[in-house]
C-alpha positions as CSV (number, residue, x, y, z in Angstrom):
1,X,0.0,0.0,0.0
2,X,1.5,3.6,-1.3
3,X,1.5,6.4,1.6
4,X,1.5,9.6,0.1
5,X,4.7,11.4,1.0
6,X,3.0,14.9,2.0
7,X,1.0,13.4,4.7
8,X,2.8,13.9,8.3
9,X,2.7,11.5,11.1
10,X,-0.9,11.9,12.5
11,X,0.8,11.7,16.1
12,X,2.6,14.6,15.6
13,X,-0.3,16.5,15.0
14,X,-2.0,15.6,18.1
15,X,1.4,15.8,20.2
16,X,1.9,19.5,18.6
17,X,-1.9,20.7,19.5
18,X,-1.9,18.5,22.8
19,X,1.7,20.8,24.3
20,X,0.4,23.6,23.2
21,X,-2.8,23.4,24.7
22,X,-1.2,22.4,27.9
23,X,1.7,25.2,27.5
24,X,-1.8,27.2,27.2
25,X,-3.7,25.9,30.3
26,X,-0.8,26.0,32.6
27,X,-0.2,29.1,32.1
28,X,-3.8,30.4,33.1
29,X,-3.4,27.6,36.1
30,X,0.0,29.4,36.9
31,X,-1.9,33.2,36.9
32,X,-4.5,32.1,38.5
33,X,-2.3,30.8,41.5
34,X,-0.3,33.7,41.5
35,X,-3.0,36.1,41.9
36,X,-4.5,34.0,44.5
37,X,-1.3,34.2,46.4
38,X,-1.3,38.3,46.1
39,X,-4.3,39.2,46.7
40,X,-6.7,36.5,47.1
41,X,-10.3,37.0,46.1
42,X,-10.5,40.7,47.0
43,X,-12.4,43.6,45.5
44,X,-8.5,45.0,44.8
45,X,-7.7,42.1,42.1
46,X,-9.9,42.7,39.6
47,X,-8.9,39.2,38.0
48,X,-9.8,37.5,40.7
49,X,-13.0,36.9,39.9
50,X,-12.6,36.0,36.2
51,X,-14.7,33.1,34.5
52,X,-11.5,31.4,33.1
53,X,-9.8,31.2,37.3
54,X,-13.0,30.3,38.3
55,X,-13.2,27.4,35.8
56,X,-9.8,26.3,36.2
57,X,-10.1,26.4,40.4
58,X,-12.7,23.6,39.8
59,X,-11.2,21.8,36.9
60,X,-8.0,22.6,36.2
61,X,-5.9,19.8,38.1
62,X,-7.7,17.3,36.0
63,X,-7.5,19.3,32.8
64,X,-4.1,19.1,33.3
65,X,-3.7,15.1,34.2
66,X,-5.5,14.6,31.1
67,X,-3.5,16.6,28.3
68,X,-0.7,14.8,29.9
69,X,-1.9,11.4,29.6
70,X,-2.9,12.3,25.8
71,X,1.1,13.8,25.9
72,X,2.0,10.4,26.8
73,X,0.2,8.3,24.6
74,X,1.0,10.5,21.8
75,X,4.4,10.8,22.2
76,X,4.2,7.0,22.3
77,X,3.1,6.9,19.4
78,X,5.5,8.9,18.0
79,X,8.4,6.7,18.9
80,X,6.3,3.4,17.8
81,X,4.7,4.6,13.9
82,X,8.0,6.9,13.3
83,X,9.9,4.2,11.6
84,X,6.6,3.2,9.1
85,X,5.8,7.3,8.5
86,X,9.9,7.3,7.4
87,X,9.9,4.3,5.3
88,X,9.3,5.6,2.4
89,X,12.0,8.3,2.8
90,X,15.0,5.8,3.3
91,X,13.7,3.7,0.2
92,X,15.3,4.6,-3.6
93,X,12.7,5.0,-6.1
């Protein structure tokens, strides 16, 4: 069966979305813990009260575990379909 040589290993496509969604959520996590620390939910941090830190403070933790399982079996994947995705590269025409 011919692969066409334009089409990229599907797992990097998830593992490239996947980091930067996490780089993305922990981030905000990050924010939101640091303006907890200085200031705490006070009328004097205005970001306090954000949707997004509100969100996160209930479901972030597990937001996180799960991009990094789907980091894991991604990157997985990498390692195992890499040699098939580069087959065609090593072989003369």
């Amino acid at each position: 069966m011919r692969r066409l040589q334009s089409l990229p290993n599907p797992f990097y496509v998830v593992l490239i979305a996947t980091g930067l969604l996490f780089f993305v959520t922990a981030s905000a996590y990050f924010m939101m813990s640091l303006a907890d620390l200085q200031g705490g939910q006070t009328a004097a941090n205005p970001h306090a009260f954000h949707p997004l830190f509100r969100w996160l403070n209930l479901h972030g933790t597990m937001l996180l575990i799960g991009e990094l399982i789907v980091l894991a079996i991604a990157t997985a994947g990498v390692i195992g379909t890499d040699s098939y995705w580069d087959a065609d590269d090593k072989k003369p025409d």
